[in-house]
C-alpha positions in Angstrom: 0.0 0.0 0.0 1.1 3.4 -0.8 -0.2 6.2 0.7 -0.3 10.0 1.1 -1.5 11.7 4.0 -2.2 15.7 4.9 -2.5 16.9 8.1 -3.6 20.3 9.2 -6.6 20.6 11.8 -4.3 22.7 14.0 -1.3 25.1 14.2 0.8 22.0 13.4 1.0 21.2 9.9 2.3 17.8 8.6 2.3 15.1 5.5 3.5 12.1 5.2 4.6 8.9 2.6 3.0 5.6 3.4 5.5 3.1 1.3 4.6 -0.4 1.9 4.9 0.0 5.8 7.9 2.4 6.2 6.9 6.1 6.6 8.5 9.0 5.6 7.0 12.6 7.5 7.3 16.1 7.5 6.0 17.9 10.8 6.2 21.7 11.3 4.5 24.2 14.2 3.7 26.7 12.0 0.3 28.8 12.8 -0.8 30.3 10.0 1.7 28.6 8.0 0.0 25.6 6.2 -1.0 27.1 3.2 2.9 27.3 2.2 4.0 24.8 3.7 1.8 22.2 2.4 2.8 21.4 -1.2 6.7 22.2 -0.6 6.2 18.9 2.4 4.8 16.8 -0.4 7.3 17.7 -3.2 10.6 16.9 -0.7 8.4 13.4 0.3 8.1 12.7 -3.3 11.6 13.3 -3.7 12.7 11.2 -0.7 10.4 8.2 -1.1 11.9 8.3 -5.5 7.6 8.0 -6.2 5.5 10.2 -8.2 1.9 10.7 -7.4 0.5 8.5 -10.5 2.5 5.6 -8.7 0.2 5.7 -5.0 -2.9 3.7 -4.0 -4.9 6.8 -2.5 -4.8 9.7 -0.3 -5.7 10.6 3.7 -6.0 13.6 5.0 -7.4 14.5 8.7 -10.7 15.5 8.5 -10.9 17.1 11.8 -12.5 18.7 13.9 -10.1 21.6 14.4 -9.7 25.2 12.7 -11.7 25.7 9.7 -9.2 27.3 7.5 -6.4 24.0 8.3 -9.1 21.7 7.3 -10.1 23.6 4.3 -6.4 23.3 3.2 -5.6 19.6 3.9 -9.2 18.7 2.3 -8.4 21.5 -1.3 -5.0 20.0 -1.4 -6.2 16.2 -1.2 -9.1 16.9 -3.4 -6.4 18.1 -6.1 -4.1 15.5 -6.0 -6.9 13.1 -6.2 -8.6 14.3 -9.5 -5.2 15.1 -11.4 -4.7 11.1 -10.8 -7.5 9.6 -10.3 -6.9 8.6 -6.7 -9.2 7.1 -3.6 -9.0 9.4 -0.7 -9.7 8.1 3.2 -10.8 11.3 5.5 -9.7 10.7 8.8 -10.7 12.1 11.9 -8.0 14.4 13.3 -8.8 13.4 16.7 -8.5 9.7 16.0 -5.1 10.0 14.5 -3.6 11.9 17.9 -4.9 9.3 19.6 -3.2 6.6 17.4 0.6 8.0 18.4 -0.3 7.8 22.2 2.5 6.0 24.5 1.7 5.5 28.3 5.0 6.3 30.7 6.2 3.3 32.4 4.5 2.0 35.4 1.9 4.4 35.9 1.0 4.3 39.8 -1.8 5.5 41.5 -0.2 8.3 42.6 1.4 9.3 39.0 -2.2 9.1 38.0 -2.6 12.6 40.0 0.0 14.0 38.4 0.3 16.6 35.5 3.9 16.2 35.3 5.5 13.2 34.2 8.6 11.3 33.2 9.9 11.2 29.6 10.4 7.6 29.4 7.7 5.9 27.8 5.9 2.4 27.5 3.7 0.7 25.8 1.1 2.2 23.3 -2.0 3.7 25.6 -5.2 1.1 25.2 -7.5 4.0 26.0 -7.4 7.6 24.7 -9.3 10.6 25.8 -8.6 13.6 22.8 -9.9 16.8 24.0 -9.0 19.4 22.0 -9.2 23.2 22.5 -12.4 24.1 20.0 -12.3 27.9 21.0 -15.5 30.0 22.0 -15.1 28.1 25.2 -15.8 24.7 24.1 -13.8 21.8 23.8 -13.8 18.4 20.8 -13.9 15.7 22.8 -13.7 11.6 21.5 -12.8 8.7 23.3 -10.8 5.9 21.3 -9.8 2.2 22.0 -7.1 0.3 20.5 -8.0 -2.8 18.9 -6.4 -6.2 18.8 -4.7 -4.8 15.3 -3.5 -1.9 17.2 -6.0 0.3 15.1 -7.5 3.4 17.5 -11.4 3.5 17.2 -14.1 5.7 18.7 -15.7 4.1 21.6 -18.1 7.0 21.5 -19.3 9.8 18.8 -17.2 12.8 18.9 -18.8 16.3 19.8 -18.1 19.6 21.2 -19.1 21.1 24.5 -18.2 23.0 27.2 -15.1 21.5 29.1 -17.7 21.1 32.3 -19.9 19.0 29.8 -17.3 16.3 29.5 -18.2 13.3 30.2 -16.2 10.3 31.6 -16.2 7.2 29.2 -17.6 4.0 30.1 -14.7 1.2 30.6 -12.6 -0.1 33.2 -8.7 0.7 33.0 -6.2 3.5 32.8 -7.4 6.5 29.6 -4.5 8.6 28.7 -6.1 12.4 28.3 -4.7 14.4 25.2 -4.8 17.4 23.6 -4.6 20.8 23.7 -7.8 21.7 25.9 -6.1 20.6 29.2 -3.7 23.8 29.1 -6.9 26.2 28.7 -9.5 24.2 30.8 -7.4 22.0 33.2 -10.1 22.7 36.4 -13.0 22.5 34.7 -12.0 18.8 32.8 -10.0 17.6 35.9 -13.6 18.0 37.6 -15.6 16.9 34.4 -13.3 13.6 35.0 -12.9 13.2 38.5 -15.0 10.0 38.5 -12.0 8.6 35.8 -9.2 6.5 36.1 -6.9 9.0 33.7 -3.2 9.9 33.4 -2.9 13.4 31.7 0.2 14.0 28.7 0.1 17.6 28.2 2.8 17.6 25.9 0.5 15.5 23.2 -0.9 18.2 21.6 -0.8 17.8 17.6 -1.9 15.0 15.3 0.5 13.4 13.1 0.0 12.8 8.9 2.2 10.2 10.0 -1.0 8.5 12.2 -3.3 9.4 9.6 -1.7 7.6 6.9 -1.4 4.1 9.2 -4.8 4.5 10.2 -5.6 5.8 6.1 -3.8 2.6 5.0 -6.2 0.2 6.9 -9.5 1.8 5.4 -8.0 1.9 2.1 -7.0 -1.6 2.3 -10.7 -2.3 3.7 -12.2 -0.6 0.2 -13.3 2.4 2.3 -11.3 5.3 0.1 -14.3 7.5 -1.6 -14.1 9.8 -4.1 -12.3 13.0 -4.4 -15.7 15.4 -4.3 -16.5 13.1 -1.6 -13.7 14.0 0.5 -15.0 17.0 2.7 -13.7 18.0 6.5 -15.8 17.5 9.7 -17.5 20.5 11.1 -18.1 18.8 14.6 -20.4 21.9 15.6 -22.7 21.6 12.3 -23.2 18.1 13.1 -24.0 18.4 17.2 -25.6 22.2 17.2 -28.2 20.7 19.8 -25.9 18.9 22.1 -24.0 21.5 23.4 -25.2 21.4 26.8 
C-alpha cells in the first residue's frame, strides 16, 4: 500500500509517505503557515520516497474537527491530487489519528495518575485515549478511542463539542491517557468533568501526526473504504451536534 496523508486541523501542519509499511513525515508548528508549507512537504516526500503521485494507491488527510481554514487546506489540497490522478482518498478524523501515536509512561502508579507532570520515558502504546481538544469559543472536541487487537484506534463514543464542564467520563474499566490541547486552557474544569475517571494526563500531546493518519488511512483503504475526491470534505463537529452543546 502506498499512501499519502495531509495533516492540518491545528497550528501543526504535517504530510507524510506511506511506502509499503515504512513512513517518511514532514512535521512543522507553524500557525498560519499551512498554506505554504503544504505542497513544498509533499514535493521533498516525493523526492525522498523516489515515487510520483500517479504511482500511489490513494490519499488521507485529517478531516478534523479543528480550525476551519487547516481543514479547508488539507481537504483542497487532497481533493487536487486526487482528480489530477485519479486517486481514492480516506478522511480521517484528526482526533483519532492523535490518539493513534499515544504512549503510556512506564508503570503508571496511583499516585502518578494525580500527576500533571511526568517522566519522559515511555511504554507501551496507551489502550485507551481521551482527545480533548481546544475548540475555542469556550468549548472543547472531545472523543474517546480504544485500540483494537490490530493496534487500530477506534471511537468508543461519537465525537462532539461542549463545554469543558460538559465532559463526560467514558464507560470502561482501565487506565485513559487524556490528550490534547484543551487541558492547558481548561485543566479545572476537565480535571472536575473527569474526576469520577481512572486518567493519566500528557500535556505535551498536543498535535496529530499525517504520520497517524496515513497508518490509520492505510487500513480503510485496504478495507475498500477510500471514496471519491468530491466526496472527501472536512468535519465540522459543531454543524453536526448544534443541539448537544449542553
Amino acid at each position: 500500500m502506498k499512501l499519502l496523508a495531509i495533516e492540518t486541523s491545528t497550528d501543526a501542519c504535517s504530510c507524510a509517505l506511506w511506502l509499503d509499511g515504512k513512513l517518511y513525515e514532514r512535521f512543522e508548528v507553524a500557525p498560519r503557515g499551512h498554506g505554504a508549507l503544504v505542497l513544498s512537504m509533499v514535493e521533498a516526500l516525493f523526492a525522498e520516497g523516489e515515487i510520483r503521485l500517479g504511482g500511489l494507491d490513494g490519499l488521507a488527510f485529517g478531516c478534523g474537527p479543528g480550525a476551519f481554514t487547516g481543514l479547508r487546506i488539507a481537504a483542497g489540497v487532497i481533493q487536487g491530487l486526487a482528480f489530477s490522478a485519479e486517486l481514492p482518498v480516506v478522511p480521517v478524523s484528526s482526533l483519532a489519528a492523535l490518539a493513534q501515536g499515544v504512549t503510556l509512561p512506564f508503570n503508571p502508579t496511583p499516585s502518578f495518575l494525580e500527576r500533571e507532570k511526568m517522566a519522559n520515558s515511555v511504554g507501551e502504546a496507551a489502550e485507551r485515549v481521551l482527545v480533548i481538544q481546544d475548540a475555542r469559543m469556550g468549548e472543547v472536541y472531545y472523543g474517546a478511542f480504544e485500540r483494537g487487537p490490530d493496534s487500530i484506534m477506534r471511537a468508543a463514543d461519537v465525537t462532539r463539542v461542549c463545554r469543558p464542564e460538559r465532559v463526560t467520563s467514558p464507560t470502561g474499566k482501565g487506565i485513559w491517557a487524556v490528550v490534547g490541547s484543551a487541558w492547558q486552557t481548561y485543566g479545572a474544569a476537565l480535571a472536575q468533568a473527569l474526576a469520577g475517571c481512572e486518567i493519566v494526563i500528557l500535556p505535551g500531546l498536543l498535535y496529530p501526526h499525517a504520520g497517524e493518519v496515513a497508518r490509520l488511512g492505510a487500513v480503510e483503504l485496504v478495507a475498500g473504504r477510500g471514496v471519491s475526491a468530491e466526496q472527501a470534505l472536512p468535519v465540522y463537529v459543531r454543524d453536526d451536534v448544534v443541539g448537544n452543546r449542553g
